[in-house]
N, C-alpha and C positions, 0 to 999 in steps of 0.2 A: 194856565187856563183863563186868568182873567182877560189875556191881550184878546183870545178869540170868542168870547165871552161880551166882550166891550164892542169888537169887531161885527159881529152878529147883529147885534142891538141897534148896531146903526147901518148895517144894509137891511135890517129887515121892511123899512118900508119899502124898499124897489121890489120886495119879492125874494131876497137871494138870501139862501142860508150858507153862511159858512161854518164846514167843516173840519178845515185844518190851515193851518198857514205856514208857511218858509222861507226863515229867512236866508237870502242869497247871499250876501256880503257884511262882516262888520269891521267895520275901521277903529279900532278901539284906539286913545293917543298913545302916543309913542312908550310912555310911565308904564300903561299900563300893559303892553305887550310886553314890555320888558320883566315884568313883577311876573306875568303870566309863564316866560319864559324858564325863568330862575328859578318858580314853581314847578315847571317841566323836569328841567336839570335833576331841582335836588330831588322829584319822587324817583327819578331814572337811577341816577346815584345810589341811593339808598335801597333801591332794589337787587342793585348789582353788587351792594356791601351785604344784603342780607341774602343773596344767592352768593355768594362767596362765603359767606361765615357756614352755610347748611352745608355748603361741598366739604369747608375743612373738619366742619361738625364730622359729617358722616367718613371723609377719610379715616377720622382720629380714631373712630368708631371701626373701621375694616381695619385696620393697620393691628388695634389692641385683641379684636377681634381672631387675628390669626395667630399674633402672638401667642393667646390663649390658649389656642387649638394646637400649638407648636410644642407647647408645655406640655398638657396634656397628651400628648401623643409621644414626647419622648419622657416621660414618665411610665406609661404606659408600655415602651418599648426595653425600660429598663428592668421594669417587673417583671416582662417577658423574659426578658435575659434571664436575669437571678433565678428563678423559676427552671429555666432549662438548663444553669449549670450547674442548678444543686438537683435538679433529677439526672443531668449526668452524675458529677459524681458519687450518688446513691447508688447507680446501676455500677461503678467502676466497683464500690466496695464490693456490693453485692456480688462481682465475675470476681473480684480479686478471692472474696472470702469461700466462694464455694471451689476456685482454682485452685486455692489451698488446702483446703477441709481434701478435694481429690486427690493432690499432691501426698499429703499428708496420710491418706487411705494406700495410696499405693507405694510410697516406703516400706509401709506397716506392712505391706503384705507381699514385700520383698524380703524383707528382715527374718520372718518367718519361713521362708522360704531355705533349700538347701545353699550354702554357702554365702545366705545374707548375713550372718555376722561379721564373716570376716570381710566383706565389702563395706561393713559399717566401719571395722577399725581400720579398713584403710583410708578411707573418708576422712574418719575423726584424726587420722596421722597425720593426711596432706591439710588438711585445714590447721593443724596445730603449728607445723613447719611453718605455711604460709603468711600466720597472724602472726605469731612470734617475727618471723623476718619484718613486717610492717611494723611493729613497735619497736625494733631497733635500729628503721630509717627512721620513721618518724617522730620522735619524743627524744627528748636528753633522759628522761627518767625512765626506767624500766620496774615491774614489778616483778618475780621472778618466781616462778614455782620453785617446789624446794629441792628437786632433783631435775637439774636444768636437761640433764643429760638421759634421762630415763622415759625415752619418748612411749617406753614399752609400758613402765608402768601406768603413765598416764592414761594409755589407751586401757590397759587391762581395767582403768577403774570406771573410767567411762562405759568399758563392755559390761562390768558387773552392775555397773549401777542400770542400765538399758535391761538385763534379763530381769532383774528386781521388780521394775516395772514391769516387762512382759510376761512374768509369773505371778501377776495381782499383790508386788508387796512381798512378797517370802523371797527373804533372799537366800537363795541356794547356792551361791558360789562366795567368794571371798567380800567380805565386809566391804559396801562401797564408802570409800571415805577419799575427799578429797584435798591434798597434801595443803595442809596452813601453818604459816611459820609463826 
């Protein structure tokens, strides 16, 4: 303000006020274009160093970012899981325990029935034969009941000891005892 200020003062006696002024051309010397220039550079530089540190700033920032999000999400997918295999195998026990509680009802009331005992001691026979032959492929040692050969008493004591039970405890037939050497 002072050049148009100075400028003013001394056209004022023709009459002329001035307003504004422009300059067209400066020729500054050669120093100082150059100092001017190098000032250019390094603000341009250092703009492009500090627009490059925000970019890797803010990658570092989306990268941890998803990371995060990755964690948490397979975390979250793991709970899921655990969650659903142990409400599955709740519901396995749960079909297994009431498939047997019915298993087990409908024995009972087979056994009860005309000619269910003696399907019980054939059961209890074929099941005796069947284990007995597996412990004399499989094992060098055997344990042996005391009447190896008395498939009959075996069964008879199994069948007494089964009415005992299905006469509440009073045993009405021949003492159940089971052969120990």
């Amino acid at each position: 303000m002072p050049l148009k200020n100075s400028s003013d003062k001394a056209s004022n006696p023709w009459g002329v006020k001035v307003l504004r002024y422009e300059i067209k051309d400066i020729n500054p010397p050669s120093t100082v274009r150059d100092a001017l220039e190098k000032q250019m550079r390094a603000e341009r530089e250092r703009r492009a160093v500090v627009a490059q540190s925000e970019g890797d700033r803010q990658a570092r920032i989306n990268v941890s970012e998803g990371e995060r999000q990755e964690i948490v999400n397979l975390s979250e997918a793991q709970k899921l899981k655990q969650v659903n295999e142990a409400e599955g195998k709740a519901r396995e026990i749960e079909l297994l325990a009431a498939a047997t509680a019915e298993g087990i009802r409908t024995i009972a009331s087979a056994i009860n029935e005309r000619g269910g005992m003696e399907a019980v001691n054939l059961r209890v026979a074929e099941q005796y034969v069947e284990q007995f032959g597996k412990l004399a492929k499989e094992t060098n040692t055997l344990i042996l009941p005391q009447e190896v050969g008395n498939i009959g008493g075996f069964v008879a004591t199994v069948t007494s000891a089964m009415q005992a039970v299905n006469n509440g405890g009073e045993n009405k037939g021949p003492e159940a005892k089971l052969p120990v050497e």
